[in-house]
VMD Tcl script that draws the C-alpha trace (Angstrom):
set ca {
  {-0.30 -81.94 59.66}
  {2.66 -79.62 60.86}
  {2.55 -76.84 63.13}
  {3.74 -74.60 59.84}
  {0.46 -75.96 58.07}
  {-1.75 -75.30 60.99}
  {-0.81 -71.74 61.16}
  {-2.20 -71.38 57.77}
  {-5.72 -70.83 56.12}
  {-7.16 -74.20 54.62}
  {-9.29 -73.35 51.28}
  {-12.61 -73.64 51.19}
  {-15.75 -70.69 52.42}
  {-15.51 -68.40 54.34}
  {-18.20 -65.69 55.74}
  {-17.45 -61.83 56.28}
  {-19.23 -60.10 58.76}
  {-16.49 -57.79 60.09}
  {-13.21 -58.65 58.81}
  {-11.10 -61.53 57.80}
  {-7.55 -62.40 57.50}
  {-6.49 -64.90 55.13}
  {-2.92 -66.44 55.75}
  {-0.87 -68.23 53.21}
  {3.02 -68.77 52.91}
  {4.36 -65.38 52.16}
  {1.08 -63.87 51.67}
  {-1.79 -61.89 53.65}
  {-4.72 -60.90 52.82}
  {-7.19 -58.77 54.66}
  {-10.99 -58.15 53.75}
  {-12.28 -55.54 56.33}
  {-15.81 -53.63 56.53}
  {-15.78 -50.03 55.37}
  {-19.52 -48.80 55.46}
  {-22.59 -50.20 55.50}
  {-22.63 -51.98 51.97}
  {-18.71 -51.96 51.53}
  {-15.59 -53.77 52.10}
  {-11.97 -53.35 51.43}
  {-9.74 -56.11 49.93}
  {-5.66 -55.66 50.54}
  {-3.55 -58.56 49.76}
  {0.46 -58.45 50.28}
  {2.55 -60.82 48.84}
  {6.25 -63.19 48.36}
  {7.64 -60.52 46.11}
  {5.98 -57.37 47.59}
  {3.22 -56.50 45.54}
  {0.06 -55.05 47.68}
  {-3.29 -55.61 45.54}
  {-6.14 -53.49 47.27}
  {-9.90 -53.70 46.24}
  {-13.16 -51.89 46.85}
  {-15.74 -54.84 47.09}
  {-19.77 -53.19 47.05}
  {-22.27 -55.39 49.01}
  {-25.89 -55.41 48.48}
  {-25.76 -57.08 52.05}
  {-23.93 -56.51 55.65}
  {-22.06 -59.89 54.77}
  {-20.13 -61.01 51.49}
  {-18.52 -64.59 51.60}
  {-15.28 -65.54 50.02}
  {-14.03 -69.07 48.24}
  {-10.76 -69.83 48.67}
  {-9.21 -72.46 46.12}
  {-6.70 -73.94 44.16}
  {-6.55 -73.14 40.26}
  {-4.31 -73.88 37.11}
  {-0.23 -72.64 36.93}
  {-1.18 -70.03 34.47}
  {-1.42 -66.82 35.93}
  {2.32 -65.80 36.60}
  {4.56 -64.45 35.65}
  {1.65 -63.71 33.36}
  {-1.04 -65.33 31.43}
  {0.33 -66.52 28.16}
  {-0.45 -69.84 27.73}
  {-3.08 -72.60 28.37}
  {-0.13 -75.53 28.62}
  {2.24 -77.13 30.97}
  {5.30 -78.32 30.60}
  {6.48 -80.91 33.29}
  {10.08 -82.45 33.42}
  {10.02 -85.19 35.51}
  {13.30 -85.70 38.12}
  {13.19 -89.41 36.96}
  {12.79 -90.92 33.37}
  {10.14 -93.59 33.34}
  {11.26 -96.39 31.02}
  {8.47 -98.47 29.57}
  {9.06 -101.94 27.97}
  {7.17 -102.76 24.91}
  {3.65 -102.81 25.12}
  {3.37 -102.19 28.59}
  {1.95 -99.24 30.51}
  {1.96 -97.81 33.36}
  {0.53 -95.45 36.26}
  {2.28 -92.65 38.39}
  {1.88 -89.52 40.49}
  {3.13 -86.46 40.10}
  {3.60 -83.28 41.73}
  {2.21 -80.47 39.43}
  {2.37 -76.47 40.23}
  {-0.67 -74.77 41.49}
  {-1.96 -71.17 42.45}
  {-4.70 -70.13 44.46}
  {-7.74 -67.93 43.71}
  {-10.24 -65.65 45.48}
  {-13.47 -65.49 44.34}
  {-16.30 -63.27 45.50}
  {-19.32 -65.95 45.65}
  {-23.07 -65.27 45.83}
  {-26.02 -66.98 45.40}
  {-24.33 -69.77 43.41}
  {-21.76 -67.39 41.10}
  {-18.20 -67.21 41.69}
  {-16.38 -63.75 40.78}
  {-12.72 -64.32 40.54}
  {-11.63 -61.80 42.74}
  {-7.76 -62.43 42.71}
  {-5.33 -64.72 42.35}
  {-1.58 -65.88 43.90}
  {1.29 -67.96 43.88}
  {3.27 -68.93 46.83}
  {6.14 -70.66 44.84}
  {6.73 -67.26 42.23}
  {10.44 -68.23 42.35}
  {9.78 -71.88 40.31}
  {6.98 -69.93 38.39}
  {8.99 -70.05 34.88}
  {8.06 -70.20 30.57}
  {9.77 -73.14 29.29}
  {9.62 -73.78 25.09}
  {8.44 -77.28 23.58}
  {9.40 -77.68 19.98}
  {11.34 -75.19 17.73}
  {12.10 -71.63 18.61}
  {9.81 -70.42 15.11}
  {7.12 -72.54 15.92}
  {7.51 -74.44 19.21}
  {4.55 -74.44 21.93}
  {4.70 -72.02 25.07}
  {4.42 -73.47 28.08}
  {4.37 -73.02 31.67}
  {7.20 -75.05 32.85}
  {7.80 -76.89 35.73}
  {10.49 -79.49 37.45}
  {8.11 -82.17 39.17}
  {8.80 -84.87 41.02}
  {6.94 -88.70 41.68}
  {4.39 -88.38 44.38}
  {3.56 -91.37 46.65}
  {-0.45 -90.87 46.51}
  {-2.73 -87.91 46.50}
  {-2.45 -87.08 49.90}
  {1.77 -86.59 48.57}
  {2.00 -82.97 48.03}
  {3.07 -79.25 49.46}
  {0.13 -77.48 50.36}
  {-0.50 -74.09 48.66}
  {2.51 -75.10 46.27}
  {1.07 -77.87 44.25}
  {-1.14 -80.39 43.25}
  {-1.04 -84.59 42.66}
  {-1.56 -85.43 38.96}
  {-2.28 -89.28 38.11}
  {-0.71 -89.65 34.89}
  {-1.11 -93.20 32.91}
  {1.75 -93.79 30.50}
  {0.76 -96.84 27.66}
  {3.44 -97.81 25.28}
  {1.77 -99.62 22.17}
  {5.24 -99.49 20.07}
  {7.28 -102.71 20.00}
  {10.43 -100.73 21.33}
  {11.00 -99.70 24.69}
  {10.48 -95.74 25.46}
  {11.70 -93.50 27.83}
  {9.43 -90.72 29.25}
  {11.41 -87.86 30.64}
  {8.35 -85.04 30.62}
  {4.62 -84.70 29.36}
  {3.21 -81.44 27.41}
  {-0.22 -80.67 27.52}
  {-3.05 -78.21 27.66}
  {-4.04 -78.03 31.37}
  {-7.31 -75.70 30.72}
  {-9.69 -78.67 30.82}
  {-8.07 -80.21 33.73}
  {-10.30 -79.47 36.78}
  {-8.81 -78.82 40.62}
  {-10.05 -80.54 43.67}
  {-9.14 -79.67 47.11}
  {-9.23 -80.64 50.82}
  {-8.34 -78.63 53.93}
  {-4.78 -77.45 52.42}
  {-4.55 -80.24 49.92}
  {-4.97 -80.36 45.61}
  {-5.48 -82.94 43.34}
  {-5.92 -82.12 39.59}
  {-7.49 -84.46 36.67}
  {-5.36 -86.54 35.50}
  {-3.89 -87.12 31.57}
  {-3.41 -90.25 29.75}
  {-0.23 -90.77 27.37}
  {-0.40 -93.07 24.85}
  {2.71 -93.84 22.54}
  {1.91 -95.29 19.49}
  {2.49 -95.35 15.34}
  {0.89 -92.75 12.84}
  {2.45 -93.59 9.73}
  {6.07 -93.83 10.14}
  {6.74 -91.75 12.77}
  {6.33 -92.55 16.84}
  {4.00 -89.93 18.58}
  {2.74 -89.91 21.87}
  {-1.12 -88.87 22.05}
  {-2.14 -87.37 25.46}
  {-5.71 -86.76 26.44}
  {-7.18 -85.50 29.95}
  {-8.37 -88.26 32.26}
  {-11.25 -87.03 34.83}
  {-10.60 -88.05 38.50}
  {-13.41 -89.56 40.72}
  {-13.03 -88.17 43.99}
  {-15.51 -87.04 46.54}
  {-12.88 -83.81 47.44}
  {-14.39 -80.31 46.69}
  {-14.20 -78.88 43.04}
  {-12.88 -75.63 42.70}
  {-14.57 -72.87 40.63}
  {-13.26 -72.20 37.43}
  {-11.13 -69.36 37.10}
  {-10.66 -68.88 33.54}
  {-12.93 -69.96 30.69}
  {-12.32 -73.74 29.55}
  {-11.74 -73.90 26.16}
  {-12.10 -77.56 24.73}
  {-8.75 -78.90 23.73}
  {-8.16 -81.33 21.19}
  {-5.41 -84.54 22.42}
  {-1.59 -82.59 22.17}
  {0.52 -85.04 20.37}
  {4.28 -85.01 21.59}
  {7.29 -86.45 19.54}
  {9.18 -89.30 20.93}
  {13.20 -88.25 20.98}
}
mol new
graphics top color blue
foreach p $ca { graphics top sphere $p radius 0.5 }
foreach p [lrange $ca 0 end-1] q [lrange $ca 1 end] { graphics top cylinder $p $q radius 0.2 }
display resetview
């Protein structure tokens, strides 16, 4: 790990007695005591924006989750789906298939935890810059999206910390043609986050291209992860999302 990551706060618990100061690239945030069973929250961030919070506390201690959630909160919540557009096409011969990594876009949430309940407190990006709406399908009647230029990742250890996640994403072509796969649409609210010290992985999709009728689709369905890294809370409510189906250009 680099001196730059050391210097900032790994997610994960953390107690409040007194006052703490959570660090993260362009952002600080500051929970301090006020009275007895009170505590201020001020959080400053990338663009400027202060956020500042009156937390009550039945206690003299309150204890905070930091964590990594889904792209969906900025610019501002409008959609449940992601749009990546990967830097390399992925060519697939005829039934074949294959399995990659991929960087994916992350932001990171505060929640107020007790007893076993997570309140989501607030939330950030440290990449607001990249945080963009991108359009799948026709202007009329095309799918919003939160869009995003990824990249291949090497593993799940392969990623910027705070920035984003590692997606495995299985590609299976059942057509007798050869495809190209230059992105991947899908709903990311069933996807869950996982994290480690300053690292994210997120569940995984599978992409299956294959025949209904006459025309080529490709079918994409969430694929759990099996990892023994820490699941974050949710921060919105999961809906359950039927497969997206994606045309093949």
């Amino acid at each position: 790990m680099s001196d730059a990551e050391n210097s900032f706060s790994n997610y994960g618990l953390y107690d409040v007695n007194d006052s703490l100061e959570i660090s993260l690239p362009n952002t600080e945030i500051k929970i301090e005591r006020i009275g007895e069973n009170a505590f201020s929250y001020f959080r400053k961030d990338s663009e400027g924006n202060i956020v500042e919070k009156m937390i009550p506390a039945k206690s003299n201690d309150i204890k905070i989750e930091v964590a990594p959630i889904r792209p969906l909160n900025h610019p501002a919540r409008r959609t449940g789906y992601v749009f990546l557009k990967f830097d390399k096409e992925i060519y697939l011969s005829e039934n074949s298939a294959a399995s990659i990594f991929v960087h994916c876009p992350i932001e990171i949430g505060i929640f107020l935890v007790h007893n076993s309940h997570h309140d989501s407190l607030d939330w950030i990006t440290c990449n607001p810059l990249n945080s963009r709406f991108g359009l799948y399908g026709p202007p009329d009647t095309g799918t919003l999206c939160k869009y995003a230029q990824v990249s291949l990742a090497t593993d799940y250890s392969d990623s910027i910390p705070y920035i984003e996640g590692v997606m495995k994403i299985v590609i299976e072509n059942t057509l007798e043609s050869g495809q190209t796969v230059s992105k991947v649409i899908f709903p990311i609210t069933d996807n869950s986050l996982y994290y480690e010290n300053s690292k994210a992985i997120i569940d995984g999709i599978k992409v299956t291209m294959k025949k209904r009728a006459v025309v080529s689709i490709a079918d994409v369905k969430t694929s759990p992860v099996s990892t023994d890294w820490i699941k974050s809370p949710t921060w919105e409510d999961t809906t359950v999302s039927t497969s997206m189906e994606m045309g093949l250009e």
